[in-house]
KOLGU-4560 file (N, C-alpha, C; in nm, 3 decimals, padded with zeros to 5 digits):
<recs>
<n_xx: 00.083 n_yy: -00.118 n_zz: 00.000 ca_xx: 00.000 ca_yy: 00.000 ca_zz: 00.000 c_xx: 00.088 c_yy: 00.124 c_zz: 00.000 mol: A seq: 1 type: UNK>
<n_xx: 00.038 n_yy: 00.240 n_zz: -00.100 ca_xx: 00.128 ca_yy: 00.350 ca_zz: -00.057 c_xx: 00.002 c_yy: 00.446 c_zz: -00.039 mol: A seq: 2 type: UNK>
<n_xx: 00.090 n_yy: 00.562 n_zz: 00.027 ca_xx: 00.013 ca_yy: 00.656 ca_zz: 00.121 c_xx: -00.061 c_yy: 00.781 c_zz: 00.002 mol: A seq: 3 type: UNK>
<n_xx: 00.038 n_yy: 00.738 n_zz: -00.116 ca_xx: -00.043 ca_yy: 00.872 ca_zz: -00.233 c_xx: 00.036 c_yy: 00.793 c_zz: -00.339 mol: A seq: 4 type: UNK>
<n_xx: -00.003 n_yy: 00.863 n_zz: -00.458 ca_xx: 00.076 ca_yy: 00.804 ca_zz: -00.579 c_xx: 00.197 c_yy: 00.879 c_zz: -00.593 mol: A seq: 5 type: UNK>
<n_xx: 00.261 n_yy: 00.955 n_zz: -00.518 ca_xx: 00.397 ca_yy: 01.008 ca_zz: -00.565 c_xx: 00.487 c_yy: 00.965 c_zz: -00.448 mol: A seq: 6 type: UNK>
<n_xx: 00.424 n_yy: 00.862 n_zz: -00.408 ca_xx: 00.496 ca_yy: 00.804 ca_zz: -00.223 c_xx: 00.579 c_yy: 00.701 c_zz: -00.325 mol: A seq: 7 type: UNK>
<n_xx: 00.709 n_yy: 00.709 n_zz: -00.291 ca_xx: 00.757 ca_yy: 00.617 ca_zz: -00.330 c_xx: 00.803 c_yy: 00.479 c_zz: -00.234 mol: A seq: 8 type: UNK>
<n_xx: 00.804 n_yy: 00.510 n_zz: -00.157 ca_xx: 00.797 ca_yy: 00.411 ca_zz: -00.023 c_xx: 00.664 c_yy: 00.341 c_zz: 00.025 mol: A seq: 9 type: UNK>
<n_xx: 00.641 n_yy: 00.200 n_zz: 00.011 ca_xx: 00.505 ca_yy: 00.139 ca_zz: 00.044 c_xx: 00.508 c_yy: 00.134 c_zz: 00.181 mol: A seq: 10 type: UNK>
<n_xx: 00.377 n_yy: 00.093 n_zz: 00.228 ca_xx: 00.355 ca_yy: 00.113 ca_zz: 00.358 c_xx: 00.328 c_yy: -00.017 c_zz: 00.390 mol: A seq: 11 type: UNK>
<n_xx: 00.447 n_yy: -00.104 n_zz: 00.457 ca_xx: 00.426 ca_yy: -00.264 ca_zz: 00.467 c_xx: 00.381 c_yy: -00.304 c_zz: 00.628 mol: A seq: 12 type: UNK>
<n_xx: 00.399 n_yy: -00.234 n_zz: 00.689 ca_xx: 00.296 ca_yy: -00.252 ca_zz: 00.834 c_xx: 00.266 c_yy: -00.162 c_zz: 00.891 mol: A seq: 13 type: UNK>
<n_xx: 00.142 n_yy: -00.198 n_zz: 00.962 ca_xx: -00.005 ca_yy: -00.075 ca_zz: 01.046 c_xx: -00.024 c_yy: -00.144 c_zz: 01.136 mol: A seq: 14 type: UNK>
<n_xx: 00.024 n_yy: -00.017 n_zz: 01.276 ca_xx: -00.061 ca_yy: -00.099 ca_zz: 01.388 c_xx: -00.202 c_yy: -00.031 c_zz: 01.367 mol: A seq: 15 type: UNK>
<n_xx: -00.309 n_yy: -00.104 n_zz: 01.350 ca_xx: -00.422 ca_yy: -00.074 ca_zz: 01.368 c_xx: -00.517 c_yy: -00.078 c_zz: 01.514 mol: A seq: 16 type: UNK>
<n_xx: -00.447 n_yy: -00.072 n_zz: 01.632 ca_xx: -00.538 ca_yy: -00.030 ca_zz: 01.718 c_xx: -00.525 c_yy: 00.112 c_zz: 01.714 mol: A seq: 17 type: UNK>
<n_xx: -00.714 n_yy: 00.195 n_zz: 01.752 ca_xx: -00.731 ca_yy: 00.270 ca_zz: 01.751 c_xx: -00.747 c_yy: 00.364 c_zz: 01.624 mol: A seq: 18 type: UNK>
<n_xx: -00.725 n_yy: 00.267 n_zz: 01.514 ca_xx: -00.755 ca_yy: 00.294 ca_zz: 01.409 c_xx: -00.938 c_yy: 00.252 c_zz: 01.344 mol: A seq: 19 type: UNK>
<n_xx: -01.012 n_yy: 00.351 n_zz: 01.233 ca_xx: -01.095 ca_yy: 00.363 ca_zz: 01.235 c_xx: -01.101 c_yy: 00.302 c_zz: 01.085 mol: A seq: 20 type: UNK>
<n_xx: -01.188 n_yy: 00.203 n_zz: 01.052 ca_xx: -01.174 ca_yy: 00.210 ca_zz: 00.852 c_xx: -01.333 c_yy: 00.165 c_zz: 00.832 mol: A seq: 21 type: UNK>
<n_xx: -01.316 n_yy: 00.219 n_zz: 00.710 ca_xx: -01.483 ca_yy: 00.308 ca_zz: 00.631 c_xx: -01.428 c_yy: 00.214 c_zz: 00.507 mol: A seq: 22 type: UNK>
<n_xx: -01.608 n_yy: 00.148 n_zz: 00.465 ca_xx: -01.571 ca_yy: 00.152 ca_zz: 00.296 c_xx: -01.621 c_yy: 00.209 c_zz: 00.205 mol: A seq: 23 type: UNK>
<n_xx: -01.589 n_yy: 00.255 n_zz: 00.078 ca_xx: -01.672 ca_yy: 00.347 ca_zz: 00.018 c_xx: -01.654 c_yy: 00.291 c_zz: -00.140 mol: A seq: 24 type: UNK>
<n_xx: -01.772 n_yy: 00.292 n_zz: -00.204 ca_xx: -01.790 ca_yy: 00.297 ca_zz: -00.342 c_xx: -01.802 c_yy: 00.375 c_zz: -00.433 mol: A seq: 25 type: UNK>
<n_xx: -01.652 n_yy: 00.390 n_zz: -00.528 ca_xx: -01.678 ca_yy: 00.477 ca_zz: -00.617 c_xx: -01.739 c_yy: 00.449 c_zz: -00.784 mol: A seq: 26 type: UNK>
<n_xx: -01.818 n_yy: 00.476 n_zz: -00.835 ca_xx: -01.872 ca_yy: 00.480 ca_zz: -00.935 c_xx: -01.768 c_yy: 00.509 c_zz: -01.016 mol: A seq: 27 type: UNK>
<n_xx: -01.708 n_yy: 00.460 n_zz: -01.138 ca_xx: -01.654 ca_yy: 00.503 ca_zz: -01.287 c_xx: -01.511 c_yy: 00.526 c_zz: -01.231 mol: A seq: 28 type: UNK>
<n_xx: -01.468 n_yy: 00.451 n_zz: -01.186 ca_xx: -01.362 ca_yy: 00.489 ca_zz: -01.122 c_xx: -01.245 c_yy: 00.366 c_zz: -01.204 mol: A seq: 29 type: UNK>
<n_xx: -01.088 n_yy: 00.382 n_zz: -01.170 ca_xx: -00.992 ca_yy: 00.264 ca_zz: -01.184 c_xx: -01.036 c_yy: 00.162 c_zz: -01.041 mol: A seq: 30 type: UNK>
<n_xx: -01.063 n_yy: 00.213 n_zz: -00.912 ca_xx: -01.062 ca_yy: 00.097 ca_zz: -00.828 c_xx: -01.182 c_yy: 00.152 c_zz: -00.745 mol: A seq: 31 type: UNK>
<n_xx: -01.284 n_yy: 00.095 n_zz: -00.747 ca_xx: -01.412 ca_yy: 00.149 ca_zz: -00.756 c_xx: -01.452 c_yy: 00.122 c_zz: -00.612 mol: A seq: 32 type: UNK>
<n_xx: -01.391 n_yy: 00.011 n_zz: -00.586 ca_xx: -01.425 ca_yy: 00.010 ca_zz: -00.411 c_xx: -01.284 c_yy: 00.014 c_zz: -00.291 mol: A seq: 33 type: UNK>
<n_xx: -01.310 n_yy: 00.119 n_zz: -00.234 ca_xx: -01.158 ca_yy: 00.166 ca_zz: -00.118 c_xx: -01.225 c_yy: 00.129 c_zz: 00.026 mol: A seq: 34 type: UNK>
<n_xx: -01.139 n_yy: 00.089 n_zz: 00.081 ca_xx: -01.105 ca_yy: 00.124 ca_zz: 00.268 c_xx: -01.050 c_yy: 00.221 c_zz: 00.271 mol: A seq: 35 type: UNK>
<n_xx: -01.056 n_yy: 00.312 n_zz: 00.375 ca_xx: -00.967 ca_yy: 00.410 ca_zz: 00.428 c_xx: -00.934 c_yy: 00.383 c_zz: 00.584 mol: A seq: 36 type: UNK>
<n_xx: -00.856 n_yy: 00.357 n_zz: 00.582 ca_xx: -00.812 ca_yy: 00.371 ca_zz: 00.727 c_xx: -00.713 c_yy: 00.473 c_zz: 00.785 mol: A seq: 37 type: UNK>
<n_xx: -00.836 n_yy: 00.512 n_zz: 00.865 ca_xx: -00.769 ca_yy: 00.646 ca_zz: 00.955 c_xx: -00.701 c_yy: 00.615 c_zz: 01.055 mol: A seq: 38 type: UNK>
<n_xx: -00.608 n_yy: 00.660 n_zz: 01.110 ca_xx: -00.553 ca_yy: 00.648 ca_zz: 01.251 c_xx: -00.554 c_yy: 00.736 c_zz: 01.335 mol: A seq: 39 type: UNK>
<n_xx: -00.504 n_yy: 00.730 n_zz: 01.475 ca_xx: -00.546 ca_yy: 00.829 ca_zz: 01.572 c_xx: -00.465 c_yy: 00.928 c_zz: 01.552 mol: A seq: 40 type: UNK>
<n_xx: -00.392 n_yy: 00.935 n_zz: 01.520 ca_xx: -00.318 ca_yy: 01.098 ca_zz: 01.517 c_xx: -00.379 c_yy: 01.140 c_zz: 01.353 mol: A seq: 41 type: UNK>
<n_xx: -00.487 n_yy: 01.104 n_zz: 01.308 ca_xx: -00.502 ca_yy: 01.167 ca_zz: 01.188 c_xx: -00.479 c_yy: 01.168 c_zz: 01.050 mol: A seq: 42 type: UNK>
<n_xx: -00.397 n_yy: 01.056 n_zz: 01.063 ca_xx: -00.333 ca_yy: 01.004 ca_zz: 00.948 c_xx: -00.385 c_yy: 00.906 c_zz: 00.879 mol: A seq: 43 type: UNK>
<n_xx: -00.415 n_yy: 00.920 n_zz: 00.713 ca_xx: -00.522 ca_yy: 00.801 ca_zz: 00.627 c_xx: -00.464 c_yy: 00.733 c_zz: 00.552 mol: A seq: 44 type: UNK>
<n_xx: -00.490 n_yy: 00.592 n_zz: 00.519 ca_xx: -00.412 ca_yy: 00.566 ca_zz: 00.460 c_xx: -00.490 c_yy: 00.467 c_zz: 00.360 mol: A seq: 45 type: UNK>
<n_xx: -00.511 n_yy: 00.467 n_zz: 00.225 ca_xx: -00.668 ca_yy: 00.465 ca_zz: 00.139 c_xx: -00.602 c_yy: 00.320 c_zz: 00.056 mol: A seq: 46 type: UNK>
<n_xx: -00.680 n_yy: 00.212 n_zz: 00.090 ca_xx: -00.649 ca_yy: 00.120 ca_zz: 00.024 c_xx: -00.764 c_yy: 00.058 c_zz: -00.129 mol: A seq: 47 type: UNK>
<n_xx: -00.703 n_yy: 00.041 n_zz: -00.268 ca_xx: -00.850 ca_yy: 00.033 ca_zz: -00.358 c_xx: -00.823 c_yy: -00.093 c_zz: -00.349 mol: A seq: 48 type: UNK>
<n_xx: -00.933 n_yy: -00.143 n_zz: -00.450 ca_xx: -00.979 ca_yy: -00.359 ca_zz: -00.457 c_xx: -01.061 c_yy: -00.257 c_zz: -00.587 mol: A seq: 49 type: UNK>
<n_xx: -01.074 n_yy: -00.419 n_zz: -00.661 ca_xx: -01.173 ca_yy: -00.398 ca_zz: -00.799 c_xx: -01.269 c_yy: -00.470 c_zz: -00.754 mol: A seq: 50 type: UNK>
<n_xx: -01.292 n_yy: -00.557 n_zz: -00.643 ca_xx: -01.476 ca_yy: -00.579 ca_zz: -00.631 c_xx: -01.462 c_yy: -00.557 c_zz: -00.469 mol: A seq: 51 type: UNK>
<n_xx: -01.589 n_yy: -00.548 n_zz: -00.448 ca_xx: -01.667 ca_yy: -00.526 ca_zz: -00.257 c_xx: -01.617 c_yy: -00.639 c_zz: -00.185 mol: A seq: 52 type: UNK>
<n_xx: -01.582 n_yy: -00.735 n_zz: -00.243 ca_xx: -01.558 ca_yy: -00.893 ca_zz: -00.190 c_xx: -01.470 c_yy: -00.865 c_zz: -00.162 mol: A seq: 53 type: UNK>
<n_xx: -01.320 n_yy: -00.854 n_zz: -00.235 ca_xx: -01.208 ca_yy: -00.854 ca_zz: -00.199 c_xx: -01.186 c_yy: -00.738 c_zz: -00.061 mol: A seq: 54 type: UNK>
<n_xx: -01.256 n_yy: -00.611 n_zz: -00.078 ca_xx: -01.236 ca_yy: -00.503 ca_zz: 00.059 c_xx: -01.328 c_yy: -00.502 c_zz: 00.214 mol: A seq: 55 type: UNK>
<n_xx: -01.448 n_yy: -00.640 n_zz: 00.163 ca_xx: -01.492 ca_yy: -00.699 ca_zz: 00.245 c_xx: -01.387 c_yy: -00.811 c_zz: 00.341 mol: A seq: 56 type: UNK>
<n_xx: -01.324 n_yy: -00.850 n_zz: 00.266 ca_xx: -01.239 ca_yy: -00.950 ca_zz: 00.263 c_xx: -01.116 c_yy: -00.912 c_zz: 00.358 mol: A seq: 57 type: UNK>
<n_xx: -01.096 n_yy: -00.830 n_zz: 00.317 ca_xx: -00.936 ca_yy: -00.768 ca_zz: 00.377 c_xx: -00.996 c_yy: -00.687 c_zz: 00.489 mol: A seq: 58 type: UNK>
<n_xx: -01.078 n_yy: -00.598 n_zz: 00.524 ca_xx: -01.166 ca_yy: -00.544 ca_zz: 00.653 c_xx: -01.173 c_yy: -00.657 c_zz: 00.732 mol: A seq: 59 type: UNK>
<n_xx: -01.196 n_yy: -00.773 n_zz: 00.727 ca_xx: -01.291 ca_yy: -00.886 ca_zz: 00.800 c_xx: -01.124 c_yy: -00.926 c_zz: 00.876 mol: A seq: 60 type: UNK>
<n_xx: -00.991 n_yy: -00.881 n_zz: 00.798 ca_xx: -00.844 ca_yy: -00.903 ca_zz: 00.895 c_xx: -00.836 c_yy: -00.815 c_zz: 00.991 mol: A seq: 61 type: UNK>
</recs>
């Protein structure tokens, strides 16, 4: 996962306590369904999937 498209450094581990993640569907999009996971100091970090299954999938870790 990277944090934007000009991040050249991936983001290979998250502690996720206290972290918050949303899923959202975008219409007409390259990756039409994202997680975002926020963390407590504020910081997001937006993961896409090409179907609901797969970001169902990876949420449910």
């Amino acid at each position: 996962c990277f944090r934007c498209a000009s991040d050249p450094q991936p983001v290979l581990e998250r502690d996720l306590r206290g972290c918050r993640v949303t899923y959202k569907a975008k219409h007409g999009k390259k990756m039409p369904h994202v997680l975002k996971v926020a963390g407590p100091a504020g910081d997001l970090l937006v993961i896409g999937f090409q179907s609901r299954q797969q970001a169902e999938d990876w949420r449910k870790v």
